[in-house]
N, C-alpha and C positions, 0 to 999 in steps of 0.2 A: 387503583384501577386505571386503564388507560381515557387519556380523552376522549370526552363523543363521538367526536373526528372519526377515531380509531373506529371507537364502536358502528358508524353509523356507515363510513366505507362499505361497501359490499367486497371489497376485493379483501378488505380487513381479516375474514373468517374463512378465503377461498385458500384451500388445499390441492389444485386440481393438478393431477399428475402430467398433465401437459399443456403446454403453451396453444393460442388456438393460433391456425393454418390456414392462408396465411398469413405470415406478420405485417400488421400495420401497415398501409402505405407510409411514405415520409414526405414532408412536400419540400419543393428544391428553392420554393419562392425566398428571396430576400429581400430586406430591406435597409438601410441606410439608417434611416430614421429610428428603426422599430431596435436594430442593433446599438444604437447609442445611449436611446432610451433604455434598454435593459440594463448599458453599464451604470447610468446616470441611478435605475434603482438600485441596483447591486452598492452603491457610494451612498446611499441614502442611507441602506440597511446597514450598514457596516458602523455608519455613524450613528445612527441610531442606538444600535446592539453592542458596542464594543466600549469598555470602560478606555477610556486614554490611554492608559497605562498598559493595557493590553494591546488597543492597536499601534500603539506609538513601538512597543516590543516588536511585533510582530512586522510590524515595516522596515525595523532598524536590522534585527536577528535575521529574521526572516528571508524578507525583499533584498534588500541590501549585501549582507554576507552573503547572502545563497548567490547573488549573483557575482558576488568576487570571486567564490568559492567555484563556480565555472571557470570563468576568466582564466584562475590558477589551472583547473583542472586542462581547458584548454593549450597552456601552455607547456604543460608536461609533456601532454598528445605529444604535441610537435618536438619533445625533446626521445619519446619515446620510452616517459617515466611513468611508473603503475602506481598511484593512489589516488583510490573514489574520494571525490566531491562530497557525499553524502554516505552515509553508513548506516544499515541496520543492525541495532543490538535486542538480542535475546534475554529479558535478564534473567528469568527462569522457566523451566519446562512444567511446574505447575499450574494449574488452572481450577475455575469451580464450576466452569461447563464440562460436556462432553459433545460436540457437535459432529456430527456427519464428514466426512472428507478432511479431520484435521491431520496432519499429519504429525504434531508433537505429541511426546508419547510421554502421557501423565499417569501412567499406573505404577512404574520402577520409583525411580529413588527419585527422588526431588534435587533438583540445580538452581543454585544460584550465582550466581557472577558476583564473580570476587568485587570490592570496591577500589581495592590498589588496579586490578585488569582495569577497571571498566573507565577510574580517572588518567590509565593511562593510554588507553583508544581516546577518548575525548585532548587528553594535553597535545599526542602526537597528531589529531586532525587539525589542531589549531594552528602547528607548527606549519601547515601547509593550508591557510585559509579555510580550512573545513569546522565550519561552528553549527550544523545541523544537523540533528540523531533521531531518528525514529527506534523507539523502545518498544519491544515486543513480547511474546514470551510463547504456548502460555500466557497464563495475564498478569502484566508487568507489573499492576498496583497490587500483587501477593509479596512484591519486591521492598521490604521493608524501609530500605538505606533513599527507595526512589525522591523520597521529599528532600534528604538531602543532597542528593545531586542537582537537583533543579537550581540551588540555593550554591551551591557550593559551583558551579557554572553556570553562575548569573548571565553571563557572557554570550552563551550557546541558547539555541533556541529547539525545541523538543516536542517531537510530535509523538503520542502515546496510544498506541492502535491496541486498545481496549474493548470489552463485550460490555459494559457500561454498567454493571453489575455491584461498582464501590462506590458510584458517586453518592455518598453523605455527606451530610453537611457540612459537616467538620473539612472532610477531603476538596470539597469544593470551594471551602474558605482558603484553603492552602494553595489550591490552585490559584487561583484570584492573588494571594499574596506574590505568590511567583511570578505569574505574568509571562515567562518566555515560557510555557507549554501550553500545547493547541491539541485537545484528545480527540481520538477519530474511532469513534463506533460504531463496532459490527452492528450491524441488521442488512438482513437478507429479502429483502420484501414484506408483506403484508405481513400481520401476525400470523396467517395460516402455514404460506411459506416460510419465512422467519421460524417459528418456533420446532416445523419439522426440523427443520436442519438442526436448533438451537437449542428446544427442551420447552416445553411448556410453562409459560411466566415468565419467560425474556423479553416479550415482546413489550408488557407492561413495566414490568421491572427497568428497562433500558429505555424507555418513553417517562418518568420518574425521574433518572437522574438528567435524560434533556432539559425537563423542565427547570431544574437546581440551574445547571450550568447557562438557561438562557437569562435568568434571575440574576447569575453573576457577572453575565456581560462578559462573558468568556468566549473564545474564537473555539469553535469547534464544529467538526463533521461528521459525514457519516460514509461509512465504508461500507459497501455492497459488492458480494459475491454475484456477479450475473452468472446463473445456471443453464442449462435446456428445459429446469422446470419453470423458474421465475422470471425469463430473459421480457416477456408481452409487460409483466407490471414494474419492475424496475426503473426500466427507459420509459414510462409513464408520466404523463406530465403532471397528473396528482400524484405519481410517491414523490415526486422534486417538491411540489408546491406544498405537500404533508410535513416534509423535516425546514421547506423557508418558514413554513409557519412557526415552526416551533424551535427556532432560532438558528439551526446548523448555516454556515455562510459559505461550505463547502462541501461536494459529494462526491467520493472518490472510487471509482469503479474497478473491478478486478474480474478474471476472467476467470470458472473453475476448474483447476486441474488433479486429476483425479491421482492423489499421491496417499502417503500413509496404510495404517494393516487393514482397514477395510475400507477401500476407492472411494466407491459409490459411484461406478460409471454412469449412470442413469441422470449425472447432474450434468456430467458432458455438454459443450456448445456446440453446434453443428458449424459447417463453415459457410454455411446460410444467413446464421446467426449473427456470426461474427462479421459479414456483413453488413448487415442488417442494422449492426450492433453501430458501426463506425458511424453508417450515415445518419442516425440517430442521435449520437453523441454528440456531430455538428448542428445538427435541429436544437438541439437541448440549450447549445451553448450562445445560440443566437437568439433564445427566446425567454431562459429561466432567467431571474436574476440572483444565483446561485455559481458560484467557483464550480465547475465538471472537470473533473479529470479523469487524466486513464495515464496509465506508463507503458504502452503498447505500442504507438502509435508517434511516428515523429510529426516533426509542421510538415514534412511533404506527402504525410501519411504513410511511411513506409514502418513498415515492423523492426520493436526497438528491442532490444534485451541488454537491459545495463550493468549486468554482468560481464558481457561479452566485449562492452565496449568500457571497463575497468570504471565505469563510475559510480556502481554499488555492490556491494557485496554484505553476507549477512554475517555476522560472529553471536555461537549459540551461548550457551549459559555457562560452560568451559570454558569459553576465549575461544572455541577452533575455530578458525576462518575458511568458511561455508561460502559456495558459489553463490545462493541465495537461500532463502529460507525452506523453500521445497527439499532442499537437497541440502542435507545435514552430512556431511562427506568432508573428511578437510585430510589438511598434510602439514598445516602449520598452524601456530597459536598464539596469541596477543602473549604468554608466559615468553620470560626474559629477560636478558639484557638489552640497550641497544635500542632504537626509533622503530615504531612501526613500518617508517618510510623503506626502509632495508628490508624487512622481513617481507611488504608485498612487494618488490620491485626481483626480487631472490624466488618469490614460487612460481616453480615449474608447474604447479598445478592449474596456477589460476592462469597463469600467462598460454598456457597448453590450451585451457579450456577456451579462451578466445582465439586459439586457431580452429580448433573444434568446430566452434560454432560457425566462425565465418567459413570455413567449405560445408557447409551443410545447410544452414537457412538463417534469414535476420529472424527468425520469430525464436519460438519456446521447442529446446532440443526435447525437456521433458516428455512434452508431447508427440512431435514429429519423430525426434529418434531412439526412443526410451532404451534401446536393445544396446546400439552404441554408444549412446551415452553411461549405460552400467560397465560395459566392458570400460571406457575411457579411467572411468574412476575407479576401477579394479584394480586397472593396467599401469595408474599413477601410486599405487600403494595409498590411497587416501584410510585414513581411521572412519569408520561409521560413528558418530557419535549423537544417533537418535533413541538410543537406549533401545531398540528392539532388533534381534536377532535375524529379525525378518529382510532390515532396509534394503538391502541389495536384492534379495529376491522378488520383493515388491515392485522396483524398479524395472526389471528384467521382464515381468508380464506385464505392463502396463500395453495395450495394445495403441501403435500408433496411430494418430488423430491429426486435423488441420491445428493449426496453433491461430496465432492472427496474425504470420504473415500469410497476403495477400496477393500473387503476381499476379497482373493486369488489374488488380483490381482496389492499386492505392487509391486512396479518395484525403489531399490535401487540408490542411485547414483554412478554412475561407473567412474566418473571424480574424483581423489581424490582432488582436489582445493576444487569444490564442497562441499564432503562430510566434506572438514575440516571447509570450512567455517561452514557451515549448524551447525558443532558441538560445535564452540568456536566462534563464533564472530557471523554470521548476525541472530539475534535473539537465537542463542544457542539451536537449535533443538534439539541438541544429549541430552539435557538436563532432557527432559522430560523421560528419560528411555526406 
């Protein structure tokens, strides 16, 4: 059963199909004092919640690499050389939910990513300072070899964006043995919201294995879809203050786009929203004592796609190397001979797709140019490797939307934690110029 908490929320059991109108004021007050104080909690909690060995990982893999692994990545910029800093991996397309708007297509045949592929994207990131992998899938713990990866790249540090659905006992001992992976799970709002999108019994079921992983003093968060249905309770200051309670030390936000064989336009953000949405996020981050993120968004608040600016890219459960996970599209494959360093700095595809992007918008092409965007990756001979016959024509009706770029209406970060992160460590925004 979920906790009280859960049960006793009134937003807990609310299903309501639309946000109320309009949204929340946000207040612009700052303060000095109240902003230090928050980090000074956030340092309290961390030491409190965090076994050693876990935070000691996580600041060395973590903090540390990730910021070298800029540095490096900054210096290529300037030489005019193609390999992300940070990489997402797919490691299979199966799953045990079915959610609303996924766009992996879990009915065909099942993938799973070779273990020679997958140590050899890991050996050639290291080659180039790059030691941190977000694992995805589908849900990556169906991925049997996963324990030994973790163990077999002690080295690397691993973030595992999971529906929280495996943590048992057992799995959560083995976490705690590892120590370099930080899992990040789905939940979408209240249980009303949440479980539409997710299925009934996630909401509980995935509040369960929290409690395992706050018990083990494991670094972990939570990843939320902001919708057009859920956007009022999400940026809530009770759902942040509901997962600090219950141990998550970081919440990481995501914007819905409506991809895969059935969209579900109806979860769409308005560009009100995603207003709405930014100045909120800076509220959030001066007042919770909780890590807020977005990958949207640089320190001067301008719209980021890191894709476009080569410091992430996704690779599905084949090896194809995928603009991003939305878009299962590729022309070339981690299979071969030879450094991965050569195989991205050689595609015309992805180096094409950041011209693409820069005459068209900093934000998400998905959304602002669906039309051209399918012609681009028709026109590059890319393979569709989403298993479903549909992907390209999926693409091609998606009706264009505002993304979160924003003109006139960047809103900077005014937290300097923020901004320093944003610039040299979580993804190196400041990077892109």
């Amino acid at each position: 059963m979920a906790p009280e908490a859960a049960k006793k929320s009134p937003e807990a059991t609310s299903a309501s199909p639309l946000p109320p109108s309009p949204l929340p004021e946000i207040s612009s007050q700052r303060s000095f004092f109240r902003e230090q104080a928050v980090l000074a909690r956030m340092a309290w909690r961390a030491v409190r919640s965090l076994s050693p060995k876990v935070a000691f990982k996580a600041g060395h893999l973590y903090a540390y690499k990730g910021a070298k692994a800029i540095w490096s990545y900054k210096r290529r910029l300037k030489r005019g050389e193609l390999y992300p800093p940070f990489m997402f991996i797919a490691l299979t397309n199966t799953c045990n939910l079915r959610c609303h708007g996924c766009w992996v297509e879990k009915e065909g045949t099942a993938h799973f990513m070779g273990e020679e592929d997958l140590d050899r994207i890991i050996e050639s990131g290291k080659r180039q300072n790059a030691y941190y992998y977000t694992l995805l899938g589908g849900e990556p713990f169906l991925f049997k070899g996963i324990w030994d990866v973790f163990e077999r790249h002690s080295d690397c540090y691993f973030q595992v964006i999971t529906n929280g659905m495996l943590f048992t006992e057992e799995n959560v001992r083995s976490l705690a043995r590892a120590g370099n992976v930080t899992p990040l799970i789905s939940l979408d709002g209240w249980q009303g919201q949440n479980d539409l999108r997710r299925g009934e019994g996630v909401w509980e079921s995935a509040l369960e294995g929290l409690e395992r992983l706050r018990r083990a003093k494991l670094l972990f968060g939570i990843a939320t879809t902001a919708t057009g249905l859920n956007m009022h309770e999400v940026m809530s200051d009770e759902y942040l203050q509901f997962f600090i309670d219950r141990g998550a030390m970081y919440l990481w936000y995501y914007v819905y786009r409506p991809m895969g064989e059935v969209a579900h336009p109806e979860y769409c953000v308005s560009k009100d929203q995603l207003i709405w949405m930014r100045r909120r996020l800076l509220e959030l981050r001066r007042t919770q004592p909780i890590l807020v993120i977005d990958t949207y968004w640089t320190a001067d608040g301008e719209a980021f796609c890191p894709a476009a600016t080569g410091m992430g890219y996704h690779i599905g459960p084949r090896g194809s190397i995928e603009i991003c996970p939305a878009l299962s599209f590729a022309t070339d494959t981690v299979q071969g001979e030879g450094d991965l360093y050569d195989t991205f700095n050689d595609s015309g595809f992805l180096r094409g797709f950041q011209r693409f992007v820069k005459d068209r918008t900093k934000g998400c092409v998905i959304l602002e140019h669906p039309q051209e965007l399918h012609d681009y990756i028709r026109d590059s001979g890319a393979k569709d490797y989403s298993g479903r016959d549909t992907a390209f024509a999926e693409l091609d009706s998606i009706t264009p939307r505002h993304s979160h770029h924003l003109p006139d209406h960047e809103i900077p970060e005014d937290f300097w934690v923020y901004r320093l992160l944003k610039k040299n460590v979580f993804f190196g925004m400041g990077a892109i110029g």
